[in-house]
C-alpha angles and dihedrals in degrees: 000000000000124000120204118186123184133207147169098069128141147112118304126160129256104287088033128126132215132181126221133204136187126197112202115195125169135046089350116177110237085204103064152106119252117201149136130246123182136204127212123196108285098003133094127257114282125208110236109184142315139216113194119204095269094041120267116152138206127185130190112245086242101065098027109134095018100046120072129182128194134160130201099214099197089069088038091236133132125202137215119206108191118183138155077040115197123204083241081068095066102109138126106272123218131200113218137195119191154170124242102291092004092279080156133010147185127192135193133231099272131250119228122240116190119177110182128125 
């Protein structure tokens, strides 16, 4: 059983930055990818972007050059550094926690981004 519980959302204007953050506890893989995916209103869930556990880093197109992600794995916790944020970017933000090719997978709550002035 693995837990995942975001924080750091809220409601910023358009330019703003927030910061999110993601504890996992629990079995927790030490072989895995960390990331985080968000959902609008009447769309599908879009990756943002993923950390695995080396490394490695992936990005979506959208947030490329204003989004970074980082995880400290010794707390088992992954971070989300949003700036230059769009009101395309208001979505529910999910933590997730993966195997290679997400062969499994465990998501948190979701924490609510809302960028409007």
């Amino acid at each position: 059983q693995v837990q995942l519980v975001e924080s750091g959302g809220g409601l910023v204007q358009p330019g703003g930055s927030l910061r999110l953050s993601c504890a996992a506890s629990g079995s927790i893989f030490s072989i895995n990818s960390m990331g985080w995916y968000r959902q609008a209103p009447g769309k599908q869930r879009e990756l943002v972007a993923t950390i695995t556990s080396d490394g490695i880093i992936n990005y979506a197109d959208s947030v490329k050059g204003r989004f970074t992600i980082s995880r400290d794995n010794a707390k088992n916790t992954v971070y989300l550094q949003m700036n230059s944020l769009k009101p395309e970017d208001t979505a529910v933000y999910y933590c997730s926690h993966t195997g290679r090719g997400m062969r499994w997978a465990y998501w948190g709550q979701g924490t609510q981004v809302t960028v409007s002035s």
